[in-house]
C-alpha positions as MATLAB code, in Angstrom:
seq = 'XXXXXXXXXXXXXXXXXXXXXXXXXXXXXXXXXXXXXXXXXXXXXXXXXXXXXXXXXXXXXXXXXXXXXXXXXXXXXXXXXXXXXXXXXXXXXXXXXXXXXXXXXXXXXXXXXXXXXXXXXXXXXXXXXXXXXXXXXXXXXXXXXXXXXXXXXXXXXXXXXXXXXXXXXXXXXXXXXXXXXXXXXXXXXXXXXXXXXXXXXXXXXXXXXXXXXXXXXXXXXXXXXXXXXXXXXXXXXXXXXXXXXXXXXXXXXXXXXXXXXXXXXXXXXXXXXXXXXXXXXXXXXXXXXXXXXXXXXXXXXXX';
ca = [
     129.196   77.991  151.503;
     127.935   75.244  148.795;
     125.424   74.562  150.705;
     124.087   78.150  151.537;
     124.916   78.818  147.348;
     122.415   75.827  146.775;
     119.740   76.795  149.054;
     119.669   80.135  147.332;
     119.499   78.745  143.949;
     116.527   76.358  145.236;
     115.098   79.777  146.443;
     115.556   81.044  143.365;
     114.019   78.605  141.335;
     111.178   78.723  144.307;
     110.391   82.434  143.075;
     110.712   81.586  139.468;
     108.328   78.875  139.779;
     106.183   81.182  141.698;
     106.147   83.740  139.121;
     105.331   81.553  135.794;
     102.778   79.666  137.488;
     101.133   82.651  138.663;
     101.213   83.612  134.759;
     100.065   80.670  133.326;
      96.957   80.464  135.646;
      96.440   84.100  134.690;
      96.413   83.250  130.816;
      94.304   80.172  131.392;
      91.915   81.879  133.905;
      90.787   84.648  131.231;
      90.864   82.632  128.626;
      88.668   80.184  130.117;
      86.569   82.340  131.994;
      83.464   82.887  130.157;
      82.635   79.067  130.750;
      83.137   79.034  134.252;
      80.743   81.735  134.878;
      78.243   79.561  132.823;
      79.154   76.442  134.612;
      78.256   78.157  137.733;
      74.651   80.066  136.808;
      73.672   76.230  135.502;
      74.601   74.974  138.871;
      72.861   77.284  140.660;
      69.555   76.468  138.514;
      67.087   74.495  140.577;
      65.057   72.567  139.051;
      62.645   72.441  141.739;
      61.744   76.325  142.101;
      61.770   76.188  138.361;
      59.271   73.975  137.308;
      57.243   75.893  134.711;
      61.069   76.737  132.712;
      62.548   74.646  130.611;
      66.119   73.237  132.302;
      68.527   75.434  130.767;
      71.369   74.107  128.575;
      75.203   75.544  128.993;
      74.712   77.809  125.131;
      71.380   78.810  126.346;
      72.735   80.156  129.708;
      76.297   81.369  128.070;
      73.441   82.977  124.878;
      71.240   85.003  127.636;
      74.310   85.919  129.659;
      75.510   87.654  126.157;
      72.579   89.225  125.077;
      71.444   91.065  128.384;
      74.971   91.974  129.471;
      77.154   91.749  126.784;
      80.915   90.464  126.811;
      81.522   92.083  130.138;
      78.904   89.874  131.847;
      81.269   87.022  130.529;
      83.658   88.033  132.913;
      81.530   88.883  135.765;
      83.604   87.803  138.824;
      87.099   87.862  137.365;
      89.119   89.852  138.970;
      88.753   87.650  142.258;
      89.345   84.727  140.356;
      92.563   85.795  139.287;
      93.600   87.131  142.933;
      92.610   83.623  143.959;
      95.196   81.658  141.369;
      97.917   84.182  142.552;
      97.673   82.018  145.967;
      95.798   78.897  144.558;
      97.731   77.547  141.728;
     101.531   78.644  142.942;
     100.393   76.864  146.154;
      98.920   73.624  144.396;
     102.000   73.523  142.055;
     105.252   74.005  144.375;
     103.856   71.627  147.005;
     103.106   68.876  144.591;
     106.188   68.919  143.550;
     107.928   69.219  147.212;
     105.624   66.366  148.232;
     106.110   64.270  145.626;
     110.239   63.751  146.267;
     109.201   62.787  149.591;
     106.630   59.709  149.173;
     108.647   56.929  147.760;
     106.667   55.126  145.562;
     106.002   56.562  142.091;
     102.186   54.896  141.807;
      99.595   56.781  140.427;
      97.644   56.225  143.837;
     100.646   58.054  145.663;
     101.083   60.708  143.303;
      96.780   61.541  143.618;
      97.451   61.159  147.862;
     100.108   63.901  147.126;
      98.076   66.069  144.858;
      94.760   65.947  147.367;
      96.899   67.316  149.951;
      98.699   69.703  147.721;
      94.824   71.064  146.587;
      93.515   71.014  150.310;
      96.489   73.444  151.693;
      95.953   75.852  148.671;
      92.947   75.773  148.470;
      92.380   76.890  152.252;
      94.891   79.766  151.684;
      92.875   80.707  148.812;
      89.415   80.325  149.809;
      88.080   83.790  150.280;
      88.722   84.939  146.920;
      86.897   82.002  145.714;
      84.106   82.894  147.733;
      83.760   86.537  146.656;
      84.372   85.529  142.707;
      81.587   82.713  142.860;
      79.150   85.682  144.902;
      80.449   87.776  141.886;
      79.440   85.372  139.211;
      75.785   84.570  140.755;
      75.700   88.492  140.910;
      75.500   88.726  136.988;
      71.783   86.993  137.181;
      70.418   90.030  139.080;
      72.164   92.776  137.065;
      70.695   90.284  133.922;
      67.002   90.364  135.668;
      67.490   94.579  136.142;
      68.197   94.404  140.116;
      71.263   95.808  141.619;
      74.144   93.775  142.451;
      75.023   93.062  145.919;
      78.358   93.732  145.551;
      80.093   96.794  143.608;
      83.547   95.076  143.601;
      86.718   93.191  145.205;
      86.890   95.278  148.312;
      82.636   95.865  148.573;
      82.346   92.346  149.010;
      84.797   91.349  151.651;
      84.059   94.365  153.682;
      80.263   93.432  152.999;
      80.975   89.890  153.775;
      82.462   90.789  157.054;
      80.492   93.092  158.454;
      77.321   90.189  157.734;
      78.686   87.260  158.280;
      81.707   87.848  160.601;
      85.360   87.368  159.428;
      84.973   83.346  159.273;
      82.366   83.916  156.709;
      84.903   84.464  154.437;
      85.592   80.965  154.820;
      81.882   80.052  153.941;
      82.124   76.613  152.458;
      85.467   76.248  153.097;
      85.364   72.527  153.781;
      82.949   71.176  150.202;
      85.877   73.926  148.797;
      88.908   71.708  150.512;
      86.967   68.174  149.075;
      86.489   69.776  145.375;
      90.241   71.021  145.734;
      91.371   67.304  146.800;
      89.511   65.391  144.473;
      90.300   67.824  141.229;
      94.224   68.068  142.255;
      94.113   64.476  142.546;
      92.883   63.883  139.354;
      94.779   66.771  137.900;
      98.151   67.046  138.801;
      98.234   63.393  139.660;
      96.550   62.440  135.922;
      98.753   64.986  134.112;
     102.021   63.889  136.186;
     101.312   60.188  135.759;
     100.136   60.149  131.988;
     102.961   62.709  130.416;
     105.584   60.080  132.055;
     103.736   57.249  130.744;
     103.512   59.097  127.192;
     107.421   60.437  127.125;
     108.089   56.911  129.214;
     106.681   54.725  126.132;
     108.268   56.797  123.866;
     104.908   57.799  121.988;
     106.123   61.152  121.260;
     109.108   63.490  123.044;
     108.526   65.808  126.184;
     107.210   68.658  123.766;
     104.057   70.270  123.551;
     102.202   67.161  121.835;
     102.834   65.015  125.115;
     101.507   68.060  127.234;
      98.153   68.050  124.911;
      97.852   64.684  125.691;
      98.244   64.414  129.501;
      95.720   67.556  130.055;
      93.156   65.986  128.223;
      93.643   63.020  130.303;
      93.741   65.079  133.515;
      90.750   67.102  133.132;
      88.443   64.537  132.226;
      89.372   62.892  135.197;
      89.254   65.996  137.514;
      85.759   66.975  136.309;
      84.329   63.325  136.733;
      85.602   63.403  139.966;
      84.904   67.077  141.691;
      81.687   67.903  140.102;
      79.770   66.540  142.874;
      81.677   68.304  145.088;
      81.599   71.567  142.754;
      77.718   71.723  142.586;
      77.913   71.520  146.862;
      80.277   74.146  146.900;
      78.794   76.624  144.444;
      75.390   76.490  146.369;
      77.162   76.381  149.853;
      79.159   79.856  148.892;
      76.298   81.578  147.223;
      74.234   81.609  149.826;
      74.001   83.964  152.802;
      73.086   83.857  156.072;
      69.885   85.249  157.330;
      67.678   83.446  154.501;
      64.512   81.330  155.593;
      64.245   78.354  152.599;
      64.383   75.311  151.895;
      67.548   75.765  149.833;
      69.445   76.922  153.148;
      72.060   74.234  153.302;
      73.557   73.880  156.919;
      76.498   72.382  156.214;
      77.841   70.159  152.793;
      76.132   67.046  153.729;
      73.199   68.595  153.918;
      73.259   70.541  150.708;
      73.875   67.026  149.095;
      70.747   65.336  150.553;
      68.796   68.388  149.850;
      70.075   68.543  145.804;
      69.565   64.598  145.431;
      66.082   64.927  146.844;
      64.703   67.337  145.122;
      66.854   67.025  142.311;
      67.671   63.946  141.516;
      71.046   62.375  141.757;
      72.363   63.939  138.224;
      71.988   66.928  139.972;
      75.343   66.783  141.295;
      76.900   66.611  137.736;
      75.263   69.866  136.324;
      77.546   71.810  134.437;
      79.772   68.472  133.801;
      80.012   69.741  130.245;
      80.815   72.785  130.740;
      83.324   71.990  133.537;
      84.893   69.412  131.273;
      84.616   72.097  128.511;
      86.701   75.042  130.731;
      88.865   72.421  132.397;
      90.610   70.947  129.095;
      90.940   73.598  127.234;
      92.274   75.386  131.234;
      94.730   73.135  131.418;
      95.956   72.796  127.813;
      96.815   76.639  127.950;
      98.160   76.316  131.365;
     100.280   73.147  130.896;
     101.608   74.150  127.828;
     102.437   77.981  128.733;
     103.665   76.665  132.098;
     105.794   74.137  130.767;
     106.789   76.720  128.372;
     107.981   79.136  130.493;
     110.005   77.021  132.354;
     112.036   76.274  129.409;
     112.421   79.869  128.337;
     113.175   80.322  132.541;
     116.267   77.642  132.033;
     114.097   75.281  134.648;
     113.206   71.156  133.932;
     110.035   70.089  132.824;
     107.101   69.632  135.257;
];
């Protein structure tokens, strides 16, 4: 009996963790939002097809976004993107944390092994939502230019997607998605696990919202140095559709990188660092800091 009474309160907690992370990312995600869909229309910019333009800058993009759509073409894409955390970021979260009793060592190299994994498996789960939000996002250029939108919402583009590009399409890009996930958990939850024990460890300040501030600045800077290669490869690789006769049709992610570094350059693959940097810190200040939060308020430990 004390052992089925202690499964169900590890249930319990299992929902309750569930349920505020699920929150948190919902907070951070519309908070944040508006810099993500920038982030993406800069990645998509090629410099190559766009000779005679000037390279865009992340206001310029975010200014022109404003002034031919208004707010709402901020937000362009949402609603998928917070489907996708309802999966992604409960996923991400709970397993780190199940993983990480498991490895032994308490090493920052263990703890980013832990959060790769973590990333990969959510991220998998999750990946069709993040296809139809980034198809979404790139949508708001051609409502911006006056042409229709492929998509008229959630449903329109799955069933769209589909019926085009079979049911696996959904998983279009599926595996520069899984490397972004793994290298951004690693230097997220790993950074912000690692660096708010150091902080509360060396007695710098107490386990209170100051030490939170801390870590995610320290986690996202490390998270967008290491994904945005991988971010600009995905982003390309999910945006495009099948059928199309260029030479930006990217067969697989290795390709996609060959093709953006020769034509491109190498700094290609950090377009929209800034702004990445910019949505992740601020991201994961609101997140951390709600989430941590709410676990408080929920009678649950810190993170």
């Amino acid at each position: 009996m004390v052992a089925e009474g202690g499964e169900g309160k590890e249930g319990n907690q299992a929902y309750k963790k569930m349920l505020l992370t699920s929150m948190s990312a919902m907070v951070a995600e519309t908070a944040t939002f508006p810099i993500d869909i920038t982030k993406t229309r800069l990645q998509l910019f090629r410099t190559q097809s766009s000779h005679l333009l000037p390279s865009p800058n992340a206001f310029r993009v975010a200014s022109d976004i404003f002034q031919r759509q208004g707010l709402s073409g901020l937000y362009q894409g949402l609603s998928p993107a917070i489907i996708r955390h309802l999966f992604y970021t409960p996923l991400r979260i709970l397993s780190y944390e199940h993983l990480r009793l498991a490895v032994p060592s308490d090493s920052l190299s263990a703890k980013a092994l832990v959060g790769g994994i973590s990333g990969v498996f959510a991220q998998v789960v999750a990946s069709p939502a993040d296809l139809v939000k980034v198809r979404m996002q790139a949508d708001s250029r051609l409502v911006g230019e006056g042409l229709p939108p492929r998509y008229k919402g959630i449903i329109d583009a799955l069933s769209k997607i589909v019926r085009t590009e079979g049911f696996w399409g959904l998983w279009r890009g599926v595996f520069p998605n899984s490397q972004r996930a793994f290298l951004v958990n690693m230097g997220e939850l790993a950074c912000y696990d690692h660096a708010k024990r150091f902080i509360v460890g060396n007695q710098v300040c107490g386990d209170n919202i100051y030490a939170h501030t801390l870590a995610s600045i320290m986690s996202g800077l490390s998270a967008t140095t290491l994904s945005c290669p991988a971010d600009v490869v995905k982003t390309r690789m999910m945006n495009q559709s099948s059928g199309k006769d260029t030479k930006f049709l990217y067969r697989n992610s290795y390709d996609c990188l060959l093709k953006t570094v020769k034509h491109e350059g190498i700094l290609a693959m950090w377009k929209g660092f800034f702004p990445t940097w910019a949505r992740l810190g601020p991201w994961q200040f609101v997140f951390w800091v709600s989430y941590e939060k709410f676990r408080r308020l929920a009678g649950l430990s810190s993170f």
